[in-house]
DRENNUZA-108875 format. One record per residue: x, y, z of N, C-alpha, C in turn. Coordinates in steps of 0.1 Angstrom, whole numbers, padded with zeros to 4 digits, always signed. Atoms other than C-alpha are relative to their C-alpha. Layout:
XYZXYZXYZ
...
***
This chain:
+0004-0012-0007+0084-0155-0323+0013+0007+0006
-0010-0007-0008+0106-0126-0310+0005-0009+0013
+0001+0004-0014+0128-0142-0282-0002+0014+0010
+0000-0012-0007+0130-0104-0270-0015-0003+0009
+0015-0003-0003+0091-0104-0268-0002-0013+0013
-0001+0007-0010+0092-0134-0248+0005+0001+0013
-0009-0004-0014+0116-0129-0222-0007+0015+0007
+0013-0011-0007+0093-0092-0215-0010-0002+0009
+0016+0007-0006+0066-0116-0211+0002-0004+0011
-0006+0014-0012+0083-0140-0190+0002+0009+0014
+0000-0003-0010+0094-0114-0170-0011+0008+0008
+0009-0006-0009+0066-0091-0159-0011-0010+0005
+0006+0009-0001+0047-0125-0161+0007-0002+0021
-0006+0001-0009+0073-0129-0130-0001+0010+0009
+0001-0011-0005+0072-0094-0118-0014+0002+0013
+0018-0001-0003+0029-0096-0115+0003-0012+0013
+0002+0012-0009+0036-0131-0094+0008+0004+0019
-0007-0007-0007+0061-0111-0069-0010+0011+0009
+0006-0013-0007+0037-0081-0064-0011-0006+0009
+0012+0009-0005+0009-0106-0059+0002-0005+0018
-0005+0004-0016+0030-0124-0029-0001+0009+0009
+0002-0006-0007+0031-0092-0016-0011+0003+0011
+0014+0000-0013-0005-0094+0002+0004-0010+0009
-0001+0009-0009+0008-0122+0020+0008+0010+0008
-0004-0011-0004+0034-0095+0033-0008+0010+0009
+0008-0010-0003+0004-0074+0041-0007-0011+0015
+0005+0007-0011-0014-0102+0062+0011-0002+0006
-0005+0006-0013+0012-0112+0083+0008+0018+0006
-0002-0015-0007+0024-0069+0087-0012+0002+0008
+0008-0001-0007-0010-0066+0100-0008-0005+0006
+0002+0010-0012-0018-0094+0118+0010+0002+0009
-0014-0004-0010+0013-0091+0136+0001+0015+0008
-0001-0017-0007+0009-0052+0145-0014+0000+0006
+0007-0001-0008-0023-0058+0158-0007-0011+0008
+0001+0011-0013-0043-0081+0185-0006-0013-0003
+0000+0014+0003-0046-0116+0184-0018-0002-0002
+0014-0002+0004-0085-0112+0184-0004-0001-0015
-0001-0003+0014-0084-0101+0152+0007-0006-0010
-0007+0008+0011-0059-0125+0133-0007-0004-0014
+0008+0007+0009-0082-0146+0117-0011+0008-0014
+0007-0014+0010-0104-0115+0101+0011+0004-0007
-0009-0006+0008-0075-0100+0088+0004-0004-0006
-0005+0005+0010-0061-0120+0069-0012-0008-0010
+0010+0001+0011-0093-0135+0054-0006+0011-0004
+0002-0012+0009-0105-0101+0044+0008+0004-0011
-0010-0001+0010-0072-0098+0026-0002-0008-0014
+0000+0008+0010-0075-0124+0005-0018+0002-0006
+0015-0008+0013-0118-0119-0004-0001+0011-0005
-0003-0010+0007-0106-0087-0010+0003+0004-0013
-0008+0005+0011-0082-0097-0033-0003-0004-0015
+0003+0009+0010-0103-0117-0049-0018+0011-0010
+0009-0012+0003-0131-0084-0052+0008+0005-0013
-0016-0015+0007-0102-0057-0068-0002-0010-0012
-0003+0005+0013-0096-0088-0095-0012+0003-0006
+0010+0000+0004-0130-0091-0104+0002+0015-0006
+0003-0012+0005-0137-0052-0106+0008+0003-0012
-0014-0002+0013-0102-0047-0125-0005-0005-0011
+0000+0007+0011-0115-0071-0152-0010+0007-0007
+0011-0005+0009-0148-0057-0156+0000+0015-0001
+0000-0015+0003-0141-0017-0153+0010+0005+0001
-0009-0009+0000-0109-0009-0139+0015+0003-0009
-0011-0004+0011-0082-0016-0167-0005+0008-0008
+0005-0001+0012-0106-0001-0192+0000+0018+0005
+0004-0013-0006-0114+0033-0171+0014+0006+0003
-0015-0005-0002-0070+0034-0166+0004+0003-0018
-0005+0002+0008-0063+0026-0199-0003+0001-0016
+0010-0002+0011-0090+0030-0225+0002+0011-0002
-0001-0006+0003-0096+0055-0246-0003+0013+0010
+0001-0005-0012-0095+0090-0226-0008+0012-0001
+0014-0010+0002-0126+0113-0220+0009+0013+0006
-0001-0019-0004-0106+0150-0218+0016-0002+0011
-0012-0001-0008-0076+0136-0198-0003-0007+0011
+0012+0002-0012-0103+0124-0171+0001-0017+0005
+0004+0012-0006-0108+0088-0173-0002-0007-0019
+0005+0005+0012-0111+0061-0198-0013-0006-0003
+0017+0001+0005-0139+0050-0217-0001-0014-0008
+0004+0006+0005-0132+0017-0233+0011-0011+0002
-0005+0011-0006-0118-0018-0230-0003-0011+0015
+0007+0004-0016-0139-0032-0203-0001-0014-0004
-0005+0017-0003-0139-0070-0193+0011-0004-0010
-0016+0005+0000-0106-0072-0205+0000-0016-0006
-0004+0012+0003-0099-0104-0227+0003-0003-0015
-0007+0000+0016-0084-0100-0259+0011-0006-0004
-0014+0004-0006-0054-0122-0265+0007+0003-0011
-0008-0002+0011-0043-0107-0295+0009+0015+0001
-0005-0014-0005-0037-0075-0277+0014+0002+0003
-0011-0011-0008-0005-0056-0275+0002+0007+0003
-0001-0014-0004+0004-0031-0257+0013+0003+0005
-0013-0002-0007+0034-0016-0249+0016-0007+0000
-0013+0010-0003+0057-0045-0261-0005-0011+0005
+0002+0008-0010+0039-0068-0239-0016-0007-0007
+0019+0003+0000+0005-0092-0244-0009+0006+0009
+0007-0010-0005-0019-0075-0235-0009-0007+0011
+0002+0007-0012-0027-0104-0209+0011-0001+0012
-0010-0001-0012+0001-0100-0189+0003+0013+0003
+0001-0010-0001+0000-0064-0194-0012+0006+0012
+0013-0001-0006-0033-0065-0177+0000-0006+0013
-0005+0005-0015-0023-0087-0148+0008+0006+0007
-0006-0010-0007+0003-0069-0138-0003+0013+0011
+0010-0007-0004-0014-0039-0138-0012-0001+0013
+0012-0002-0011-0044-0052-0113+0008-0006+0012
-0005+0003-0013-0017-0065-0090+0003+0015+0010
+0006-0017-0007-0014-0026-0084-0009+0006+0005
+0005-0005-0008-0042-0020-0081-0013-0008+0014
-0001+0009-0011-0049-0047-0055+0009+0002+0018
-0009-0001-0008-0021-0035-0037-0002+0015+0004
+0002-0010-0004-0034+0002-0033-0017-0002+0007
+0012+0006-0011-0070-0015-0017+0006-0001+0009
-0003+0004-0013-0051-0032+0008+0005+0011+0010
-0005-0006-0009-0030-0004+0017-0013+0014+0007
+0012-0003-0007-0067+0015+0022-0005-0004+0014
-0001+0011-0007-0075-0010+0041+0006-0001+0016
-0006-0002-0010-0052-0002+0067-0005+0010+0012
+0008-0008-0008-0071+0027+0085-0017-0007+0002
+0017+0005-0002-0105+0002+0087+0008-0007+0009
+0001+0012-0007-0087-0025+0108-0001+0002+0016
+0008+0001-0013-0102-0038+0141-0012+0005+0004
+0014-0007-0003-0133-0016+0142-0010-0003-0014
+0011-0001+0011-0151-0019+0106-0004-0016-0001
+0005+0014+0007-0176-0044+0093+0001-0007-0011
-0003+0008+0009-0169-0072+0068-0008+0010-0009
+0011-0005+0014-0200-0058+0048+0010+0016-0006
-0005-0011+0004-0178-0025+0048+0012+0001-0007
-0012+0009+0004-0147-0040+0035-0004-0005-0015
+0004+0008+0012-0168-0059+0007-0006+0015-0008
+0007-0010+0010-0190-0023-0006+0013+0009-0002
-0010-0008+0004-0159-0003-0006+0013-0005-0009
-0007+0007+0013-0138-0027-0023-0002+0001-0010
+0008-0007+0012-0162-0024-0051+0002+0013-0003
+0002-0020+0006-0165+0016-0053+0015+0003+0001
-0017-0004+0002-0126+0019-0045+0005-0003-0017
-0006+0000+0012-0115-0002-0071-0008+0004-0013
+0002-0004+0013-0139+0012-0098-0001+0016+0001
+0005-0011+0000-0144+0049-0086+0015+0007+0004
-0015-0009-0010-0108+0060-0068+0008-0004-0006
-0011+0006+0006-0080+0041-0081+0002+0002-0017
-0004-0001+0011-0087+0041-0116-0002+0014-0006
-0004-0015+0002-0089+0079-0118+0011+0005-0004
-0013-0005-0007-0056+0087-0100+0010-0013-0012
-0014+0010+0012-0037+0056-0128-0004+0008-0008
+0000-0004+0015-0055+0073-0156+0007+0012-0004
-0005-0016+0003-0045+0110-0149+0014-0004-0002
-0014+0004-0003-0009+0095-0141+0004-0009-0011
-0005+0017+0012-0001+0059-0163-0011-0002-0004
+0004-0003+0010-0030+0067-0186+0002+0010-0007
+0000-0013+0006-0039+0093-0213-0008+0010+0006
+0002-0010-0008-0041+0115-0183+0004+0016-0001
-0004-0014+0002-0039+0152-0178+0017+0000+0010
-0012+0000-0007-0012+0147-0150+0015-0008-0007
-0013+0005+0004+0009+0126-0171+0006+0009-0011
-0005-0011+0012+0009+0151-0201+0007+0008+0006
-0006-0008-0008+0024+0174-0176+0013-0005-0002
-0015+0009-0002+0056+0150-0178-0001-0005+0021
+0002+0006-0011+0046+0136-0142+0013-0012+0002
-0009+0008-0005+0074+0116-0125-0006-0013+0008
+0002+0006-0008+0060+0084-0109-0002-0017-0005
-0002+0007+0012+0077+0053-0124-0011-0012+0009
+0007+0014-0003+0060+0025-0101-0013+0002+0010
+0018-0002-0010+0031+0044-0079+0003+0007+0014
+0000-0005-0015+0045+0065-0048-0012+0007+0000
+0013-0006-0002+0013+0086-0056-0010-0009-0005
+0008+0009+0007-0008+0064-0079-0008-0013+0008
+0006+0009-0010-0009+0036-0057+0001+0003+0016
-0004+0000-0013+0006+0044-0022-0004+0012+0002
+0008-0009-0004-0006+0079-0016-0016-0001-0003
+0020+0001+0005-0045+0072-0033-0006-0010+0013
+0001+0010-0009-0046+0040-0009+0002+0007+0017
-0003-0006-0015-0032+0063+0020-0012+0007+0001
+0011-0013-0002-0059+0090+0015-0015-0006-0003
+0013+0008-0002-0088+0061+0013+0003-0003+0014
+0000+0000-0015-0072+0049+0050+0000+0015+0006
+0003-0011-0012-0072+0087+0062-0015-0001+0001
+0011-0002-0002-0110+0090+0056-0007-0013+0006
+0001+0011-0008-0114+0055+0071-0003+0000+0014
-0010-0003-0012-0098+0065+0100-0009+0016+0010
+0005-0009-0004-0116+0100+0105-0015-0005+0001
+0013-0002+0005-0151+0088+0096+0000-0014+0016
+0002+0010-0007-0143+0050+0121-0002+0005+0010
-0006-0004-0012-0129+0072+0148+0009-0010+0007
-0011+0010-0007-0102+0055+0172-0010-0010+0006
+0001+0015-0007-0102+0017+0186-0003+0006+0012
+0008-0001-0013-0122+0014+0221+0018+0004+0014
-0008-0001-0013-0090+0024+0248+0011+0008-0011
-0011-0004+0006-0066+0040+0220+0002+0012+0010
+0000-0009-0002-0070+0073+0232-0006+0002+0017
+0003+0000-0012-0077+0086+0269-0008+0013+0003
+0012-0016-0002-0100+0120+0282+0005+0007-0003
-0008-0013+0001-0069+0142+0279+0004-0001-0012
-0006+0001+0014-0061+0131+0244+0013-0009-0002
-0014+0008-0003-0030+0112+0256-0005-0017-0008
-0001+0012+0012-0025+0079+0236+0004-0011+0008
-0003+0016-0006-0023+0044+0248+0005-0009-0011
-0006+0010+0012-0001+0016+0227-0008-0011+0005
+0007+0011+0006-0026-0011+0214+0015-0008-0005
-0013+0010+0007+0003-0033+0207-0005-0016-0004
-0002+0011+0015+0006-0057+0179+0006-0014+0006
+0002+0014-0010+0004-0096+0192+0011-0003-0006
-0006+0008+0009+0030-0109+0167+0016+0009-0005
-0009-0009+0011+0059-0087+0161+0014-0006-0007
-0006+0009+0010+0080-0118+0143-0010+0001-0012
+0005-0002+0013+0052-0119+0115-0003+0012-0001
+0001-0011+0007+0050-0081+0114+0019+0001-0007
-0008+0000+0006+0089-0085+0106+0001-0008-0014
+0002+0010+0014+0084-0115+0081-0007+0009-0007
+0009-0001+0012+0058-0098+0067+0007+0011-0013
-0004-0011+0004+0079-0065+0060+0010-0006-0004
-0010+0010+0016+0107-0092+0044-0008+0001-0014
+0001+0004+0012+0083-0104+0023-0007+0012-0013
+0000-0008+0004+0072-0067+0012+0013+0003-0007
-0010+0002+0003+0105-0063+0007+0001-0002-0017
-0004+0007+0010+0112-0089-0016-0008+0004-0015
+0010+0001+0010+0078-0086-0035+0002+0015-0008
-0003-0009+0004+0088-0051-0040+0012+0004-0011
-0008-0005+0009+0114-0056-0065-0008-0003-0015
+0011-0001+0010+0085-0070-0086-0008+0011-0005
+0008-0011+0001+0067-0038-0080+0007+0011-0011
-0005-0012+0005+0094-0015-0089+0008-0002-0013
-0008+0005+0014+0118-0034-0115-0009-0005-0008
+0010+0003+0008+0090-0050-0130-0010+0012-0007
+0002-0014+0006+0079-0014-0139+0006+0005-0012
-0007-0003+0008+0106-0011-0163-0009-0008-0016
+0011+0006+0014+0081-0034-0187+0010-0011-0010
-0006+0013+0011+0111-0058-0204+0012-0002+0005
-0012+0006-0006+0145-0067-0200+0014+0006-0009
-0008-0007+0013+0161-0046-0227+0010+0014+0007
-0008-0004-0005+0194-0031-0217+0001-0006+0014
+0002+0011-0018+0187-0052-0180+0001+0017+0009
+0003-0009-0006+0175-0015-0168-0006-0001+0014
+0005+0008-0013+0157-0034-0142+0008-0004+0012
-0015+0005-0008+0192-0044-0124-0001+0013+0009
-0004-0016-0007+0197-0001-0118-0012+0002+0009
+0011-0004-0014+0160+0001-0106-0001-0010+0013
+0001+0007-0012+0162-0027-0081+0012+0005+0010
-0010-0004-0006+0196-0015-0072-0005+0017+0010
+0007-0012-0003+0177+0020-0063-0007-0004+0012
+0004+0002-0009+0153+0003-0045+0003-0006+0011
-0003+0006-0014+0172-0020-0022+0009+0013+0005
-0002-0012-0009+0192+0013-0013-0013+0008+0010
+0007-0009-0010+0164+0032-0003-0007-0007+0010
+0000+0008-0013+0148+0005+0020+0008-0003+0010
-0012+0007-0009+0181-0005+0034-0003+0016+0012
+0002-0019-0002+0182+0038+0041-0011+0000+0008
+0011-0004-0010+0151+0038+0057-0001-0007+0009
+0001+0008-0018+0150+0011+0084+0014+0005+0009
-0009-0006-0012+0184+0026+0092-0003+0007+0004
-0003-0006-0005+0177+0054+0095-0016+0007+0012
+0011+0002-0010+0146+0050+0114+0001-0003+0012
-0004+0009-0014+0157+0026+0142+0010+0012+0005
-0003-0009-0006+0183+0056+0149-0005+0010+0007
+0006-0013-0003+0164+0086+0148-0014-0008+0014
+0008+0003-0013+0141+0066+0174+0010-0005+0009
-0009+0002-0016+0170+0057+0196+0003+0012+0011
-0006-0014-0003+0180+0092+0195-0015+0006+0009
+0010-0008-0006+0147+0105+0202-0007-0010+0015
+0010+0004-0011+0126+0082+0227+0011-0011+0011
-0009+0004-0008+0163+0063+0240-0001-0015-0001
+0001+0017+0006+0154+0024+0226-0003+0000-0015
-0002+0001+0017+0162+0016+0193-0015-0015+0000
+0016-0003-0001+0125+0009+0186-0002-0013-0013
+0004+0010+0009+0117-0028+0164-0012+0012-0012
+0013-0007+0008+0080-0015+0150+0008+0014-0008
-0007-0014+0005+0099+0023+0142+0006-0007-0015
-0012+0007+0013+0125+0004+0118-0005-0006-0009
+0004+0004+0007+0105-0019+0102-0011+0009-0007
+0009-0010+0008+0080+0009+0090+0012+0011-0006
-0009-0009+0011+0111+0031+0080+0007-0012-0010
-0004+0005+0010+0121+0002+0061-0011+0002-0014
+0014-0001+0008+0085+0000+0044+0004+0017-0005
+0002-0013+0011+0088+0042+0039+0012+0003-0008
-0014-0005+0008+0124+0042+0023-0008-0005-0012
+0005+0006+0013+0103+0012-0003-0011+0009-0009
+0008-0006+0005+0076+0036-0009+0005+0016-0005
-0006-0007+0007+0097+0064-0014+0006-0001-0009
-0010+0001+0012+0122+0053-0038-0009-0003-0014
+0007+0011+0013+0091+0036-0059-0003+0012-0010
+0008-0010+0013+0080+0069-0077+0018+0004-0007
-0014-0010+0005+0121+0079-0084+0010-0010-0002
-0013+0009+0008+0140+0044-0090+0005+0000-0011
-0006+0001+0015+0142+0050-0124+0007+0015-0004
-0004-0013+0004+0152+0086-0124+0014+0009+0008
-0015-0008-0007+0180+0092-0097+0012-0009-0003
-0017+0006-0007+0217+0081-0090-0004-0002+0015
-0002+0009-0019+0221+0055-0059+0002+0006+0006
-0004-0007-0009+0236+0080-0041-0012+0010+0005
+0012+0000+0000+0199+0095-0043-0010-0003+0008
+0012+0015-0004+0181+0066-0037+0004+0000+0016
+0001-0001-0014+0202+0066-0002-0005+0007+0003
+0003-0009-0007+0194+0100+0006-0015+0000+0001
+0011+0002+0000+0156+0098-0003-0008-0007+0012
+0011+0009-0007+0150+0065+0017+0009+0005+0013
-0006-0012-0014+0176+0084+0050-0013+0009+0005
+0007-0012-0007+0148+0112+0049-0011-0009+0000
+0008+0006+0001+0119+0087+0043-0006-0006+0017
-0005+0004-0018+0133+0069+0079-0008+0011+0007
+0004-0010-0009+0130+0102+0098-0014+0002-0002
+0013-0007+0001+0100+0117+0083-0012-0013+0007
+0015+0014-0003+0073+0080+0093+0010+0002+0015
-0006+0004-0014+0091+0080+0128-0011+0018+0007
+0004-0013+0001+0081+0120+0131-0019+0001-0001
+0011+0001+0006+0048+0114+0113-0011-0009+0012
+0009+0014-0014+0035+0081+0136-0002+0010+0014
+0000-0007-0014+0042+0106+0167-0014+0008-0005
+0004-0010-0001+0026+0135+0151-0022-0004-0002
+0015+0007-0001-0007+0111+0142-0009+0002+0011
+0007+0001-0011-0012+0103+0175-0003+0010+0008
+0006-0014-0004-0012+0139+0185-0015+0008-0003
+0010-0006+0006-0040+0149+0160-0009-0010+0004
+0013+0009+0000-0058+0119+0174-0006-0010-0007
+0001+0010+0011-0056+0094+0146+0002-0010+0002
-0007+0012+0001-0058+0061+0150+0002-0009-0011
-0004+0004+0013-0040+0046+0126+0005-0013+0006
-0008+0017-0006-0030+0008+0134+0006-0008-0009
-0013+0011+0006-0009-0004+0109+0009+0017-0007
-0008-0012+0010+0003+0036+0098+0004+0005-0011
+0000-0003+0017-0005+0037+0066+0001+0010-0004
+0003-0011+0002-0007+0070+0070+0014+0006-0005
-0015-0009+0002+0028+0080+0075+0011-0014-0009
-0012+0010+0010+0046+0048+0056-0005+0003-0015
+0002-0005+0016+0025+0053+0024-0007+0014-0004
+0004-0012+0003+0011+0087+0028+0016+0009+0003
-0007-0012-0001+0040+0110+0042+0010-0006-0008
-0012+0004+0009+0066+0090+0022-0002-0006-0012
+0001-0002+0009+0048+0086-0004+0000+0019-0006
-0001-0010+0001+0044+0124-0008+0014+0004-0004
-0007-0006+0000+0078+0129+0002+0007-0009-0020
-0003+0007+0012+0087+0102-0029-0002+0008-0010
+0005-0007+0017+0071+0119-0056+0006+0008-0001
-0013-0016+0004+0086+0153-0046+0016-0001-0003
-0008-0001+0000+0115+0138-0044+0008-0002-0012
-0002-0004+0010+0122+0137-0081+0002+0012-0003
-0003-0019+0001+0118+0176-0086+0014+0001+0005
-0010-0003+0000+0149+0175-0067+0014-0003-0009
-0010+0011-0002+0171+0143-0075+0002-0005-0015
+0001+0008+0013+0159+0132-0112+0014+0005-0007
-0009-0002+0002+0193+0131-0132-0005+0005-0015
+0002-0002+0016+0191+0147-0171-0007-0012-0009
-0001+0010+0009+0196+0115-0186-0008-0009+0003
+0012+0009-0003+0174+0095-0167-0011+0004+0001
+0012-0006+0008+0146+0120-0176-0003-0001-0012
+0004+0005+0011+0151+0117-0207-0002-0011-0004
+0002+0012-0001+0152+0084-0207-0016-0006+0000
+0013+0006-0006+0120+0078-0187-0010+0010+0003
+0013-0003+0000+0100+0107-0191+0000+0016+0008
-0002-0016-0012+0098+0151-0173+0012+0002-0003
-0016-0015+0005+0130+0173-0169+0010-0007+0013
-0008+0006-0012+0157+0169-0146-0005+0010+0012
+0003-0005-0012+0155+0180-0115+0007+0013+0009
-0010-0016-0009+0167+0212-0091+0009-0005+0002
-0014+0006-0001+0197+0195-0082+0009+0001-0011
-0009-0002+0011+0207+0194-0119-0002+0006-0008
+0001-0007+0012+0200+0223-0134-0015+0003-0005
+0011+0000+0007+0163+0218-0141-0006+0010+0006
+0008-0010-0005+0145+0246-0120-0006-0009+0011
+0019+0002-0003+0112+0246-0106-0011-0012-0007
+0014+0006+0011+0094+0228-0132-0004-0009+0003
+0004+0013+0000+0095+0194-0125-0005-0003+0014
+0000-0001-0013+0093+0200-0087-0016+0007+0002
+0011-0005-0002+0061+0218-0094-0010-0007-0006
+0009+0010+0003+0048+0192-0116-0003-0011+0010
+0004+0012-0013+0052+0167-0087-0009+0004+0008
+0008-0002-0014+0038+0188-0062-0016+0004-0005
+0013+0000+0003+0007+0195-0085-0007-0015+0000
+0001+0014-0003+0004+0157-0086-0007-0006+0009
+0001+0003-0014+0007+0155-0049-0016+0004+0001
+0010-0007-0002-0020+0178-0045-0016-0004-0004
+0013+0003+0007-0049+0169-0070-0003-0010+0000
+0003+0013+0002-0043+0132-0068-0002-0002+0019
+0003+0004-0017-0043+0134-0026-0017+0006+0002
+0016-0006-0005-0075+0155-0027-0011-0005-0004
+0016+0008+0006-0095+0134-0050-0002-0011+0008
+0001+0015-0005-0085+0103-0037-0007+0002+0017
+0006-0003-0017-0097+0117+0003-0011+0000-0002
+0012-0002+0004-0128+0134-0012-0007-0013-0005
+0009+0010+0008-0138+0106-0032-0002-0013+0012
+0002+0013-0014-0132+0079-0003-0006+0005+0010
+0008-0008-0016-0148+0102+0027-0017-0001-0008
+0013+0002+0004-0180+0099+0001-0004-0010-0003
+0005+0015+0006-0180+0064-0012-0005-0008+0018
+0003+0009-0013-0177+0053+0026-0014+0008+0007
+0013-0005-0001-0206+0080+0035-0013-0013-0006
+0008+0004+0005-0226+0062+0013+0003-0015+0003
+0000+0011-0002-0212+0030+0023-0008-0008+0015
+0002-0002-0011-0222+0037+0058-0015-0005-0001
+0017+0000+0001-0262+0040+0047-0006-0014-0005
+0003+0014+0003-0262+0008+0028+0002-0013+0010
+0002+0011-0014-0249-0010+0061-0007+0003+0011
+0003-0005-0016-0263+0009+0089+0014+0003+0006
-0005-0001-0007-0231+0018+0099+0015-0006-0003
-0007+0006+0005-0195+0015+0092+0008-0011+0011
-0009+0007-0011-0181+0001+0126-0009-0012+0004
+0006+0011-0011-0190-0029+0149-0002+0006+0013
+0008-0007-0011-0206-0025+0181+0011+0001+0008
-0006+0000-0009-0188-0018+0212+0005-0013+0004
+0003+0016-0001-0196-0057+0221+0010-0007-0005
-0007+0011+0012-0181-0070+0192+0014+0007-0001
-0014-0003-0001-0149-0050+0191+0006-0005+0006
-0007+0003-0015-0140-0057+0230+0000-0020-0003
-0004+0017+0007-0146-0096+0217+0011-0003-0009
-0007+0001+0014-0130-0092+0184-0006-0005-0014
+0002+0002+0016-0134-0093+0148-0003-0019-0002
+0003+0010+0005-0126-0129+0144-0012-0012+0002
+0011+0011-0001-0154-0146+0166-0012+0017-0006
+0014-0003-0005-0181-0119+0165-0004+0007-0016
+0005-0003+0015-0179-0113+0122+0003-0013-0009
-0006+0012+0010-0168-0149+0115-0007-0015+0005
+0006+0006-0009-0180-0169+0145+0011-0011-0001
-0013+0014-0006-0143-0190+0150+0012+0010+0001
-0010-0010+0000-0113-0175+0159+0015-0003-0012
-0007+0004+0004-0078-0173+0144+0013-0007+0008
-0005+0010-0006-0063-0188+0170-0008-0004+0010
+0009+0004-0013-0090-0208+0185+0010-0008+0011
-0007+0006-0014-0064-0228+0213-0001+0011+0009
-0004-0013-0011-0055-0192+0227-0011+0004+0008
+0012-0004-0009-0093-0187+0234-0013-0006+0002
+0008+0005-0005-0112-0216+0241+0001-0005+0013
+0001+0001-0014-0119-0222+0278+0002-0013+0001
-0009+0016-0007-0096-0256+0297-0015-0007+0001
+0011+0008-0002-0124-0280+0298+0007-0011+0009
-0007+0004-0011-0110-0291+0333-0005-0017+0002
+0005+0022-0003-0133-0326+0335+0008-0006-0009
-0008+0010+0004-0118-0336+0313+0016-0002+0000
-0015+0004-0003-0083-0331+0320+0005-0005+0015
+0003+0006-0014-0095-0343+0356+0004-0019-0006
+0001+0011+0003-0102-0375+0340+0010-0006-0007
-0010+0007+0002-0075-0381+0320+0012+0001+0010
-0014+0005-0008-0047-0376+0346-0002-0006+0012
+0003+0012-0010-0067-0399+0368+0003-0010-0007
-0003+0016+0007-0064-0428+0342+0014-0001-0008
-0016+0002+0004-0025-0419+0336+0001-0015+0002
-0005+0017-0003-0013-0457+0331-0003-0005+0002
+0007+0012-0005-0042-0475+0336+0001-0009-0010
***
């Protein structure tokens, strides 16, 4: 057998295992950003989530990305997924396929992010379902299927819109339809910080994003042919590095404490910026992208809480406003040669016009409005099938983990001293 073909294998095989780690990333970012009540739910939701998205993926959502394609719209064929003779792309068409659902596993979760602390398990489990077969595989097919957006020459090598804006604009309508956590907000609109119990595992967690992210974005490249994968990782550790700098600044400057939480989400928006344009800029790029990525989620988190949004892990402004800015940010930055290489024109910066800058921003546009519309309905309807997308007043001010699980996740922290007995033992010290 080809060793080429092998080593492709070997690697996206590696790639897929990387992206996957990434939910662990996700549980301890949002356990850690929010209250210790809540630990235990959150990170078991992640994982039966997890384990939903695969399911769906197998039985409709590779087939509806990837299958044959009804008008540019959607596909129509290859459903339960299990051919092992299949190639695609260079790749078996079983590792092609895993890959793949680690994406879209990883645009649930970041959904996901505007339900936490207030929604019910049951709500979590029916939207899982309708996301991953009704939203997600849309917005891949128009894009990284035989979509209409991609015919366009669409720029978006690893998902700044695909995955990270579609996933943002399921947590905006989350988030509008939940309404804010019980004390977020106050009569005059003024904002109260709900602060995050943990902010060592929201740092770990945003390492292990990090890391899992070079799976996301180098493992995009699909083989190992010319070691192209080296330039795109090199892209992306620039623009993360770029964004927690220039995050942690721009909040020293502005609010006068160089700000933990701030930094580690401009590290997260530099990752999600660079992901739609590692393959198409020069490093020097890649910094500038994930520099403006920093500012813009620092800007963005303020301007949330103004409009009254509660957003508790900020998915809004880490994978919605920097994913936005990501996509566009090809139209400027894309180099000739790495267009041609990987697909659209170059960009305003070198000569290329308008074009490609308009193909992004049509992107932006039709893939943010479906993915809102279609999530502000599926949860509508998800609402009628539960009675209701939230928990009671009761059960909030308790928390998630006893009052939808019935045990906590750190039961020590909130079981009551059972004093007799510690009466009794430090009477019979040394007897």
């Amino acid at each position: 057998m080809d060793p080429v073909f092998l080593m492709n294998n070997l690697w996206i095989l590696i790639a897929f295992i990387l992206v996957i780690l990434m939910q662990g990333g996700f549980i301890l970012l949002e356990a850690g950003s929010t209250r210790m009540k809540n630990a235990g739910h959150i990170a078991g939701k992640t994982i039966f989530t997890l384990g939903i998205a695969s399911i769906i993926f197998w039985a409709v959502g590779y087939g509806l990305i990837y299958g044959t394609s009804a008008g540019g719209f959607i596909g129509t064929s290859d459903f339960f997924f299990g051919d092992f003779t299949t190639v695609f792309d260079g790749l078996a068409g079983s590792v092609d396929f895993i890959f793949q659902l680690a994406f879209a596993a990883i645009a649930l979760t970041i959904a996901f992010g505007g339900f936490a602390e207030r929604a019910k398990l049951s709500v979590y489990i029916i939207f899982a379902v309708l996301f991953s077969a009704l939203v997600y595989p849309v917005v891949a097919h128009w894009i990284w299927g035989d979509g209409w957006i991609g015919g366009l020459g669409k720029q978006d090598f690893a998902g700044s819109t695909v995955v990270h804006l579609t996933g943002a604009m399921g947590a905006l309508a989350a988030t509008i339809l939940l309404k804010p956590r019980i004390g977020k907000f106050n009569k005059d609109g003024s904002a109260n910080e709900l602060a995050g119990h943990n902010q060592v595992f929201t740092a770990l967690g945003v390492l292990l994003l990090w890391v899992g992210w070079f799976g996301f974005n180098a493992g995009s490249t699909l083989g190992v042919d010319d070691a192209f994968f080296g330039f795109v990782a090199l892209n992306t550790q620039l623009g993360a590095a770029a964004g927690a700098v220039a995050a942690m600044i721009i909040a020293w400057i502005a609010i006068g404490k160089p700000d933990v939480p701030t930094m580690l989400n401009g590290a997260l928006a530099g990752l999600v910026a660079i992901t739609a344009s590692c393959a198409f800029v020069d490093p020097w790029a890649a910094l500038v992208i994930g520099l403006i990525a920093g500012i813009l989620v620092f800007y963005s988190m303020k301007l949330m809480e103004k409009l009254g949004i509660d957003d508790p892990i900020f998915a809004l402004s880490v994978h919605g406003i920097a994913g936005i800015w990501g996509t566009l940010s090809t139209g400027f930055f894309a180099t000739p040669a790495l267009a041609e290489m990987n697909g659209g024109n170059a960009g305003l910066f070198y000569g290329g016009g308008l074009t490609q800058l308009g193909v992004q921003a049509i992107s932006v546009l039709a893939c943010g409005v479906f993915a809102f519309v279609a999530s502000y309905i599926l949860l509508l309807i998800t609402r009628g099938l539960t009675g209701g997308l939230r928990v009671s007043e009761e059960e909030e001010i308790m928390g998630l983990d006893i009052s939808e699980h019935g045990g906590y996740g750190y039961p020590e922290s909130f079981q009551p001293t059972n004093t007799n007995t510690t009466a009794f033992n430090s009477s019979n010290t040394g007897a």
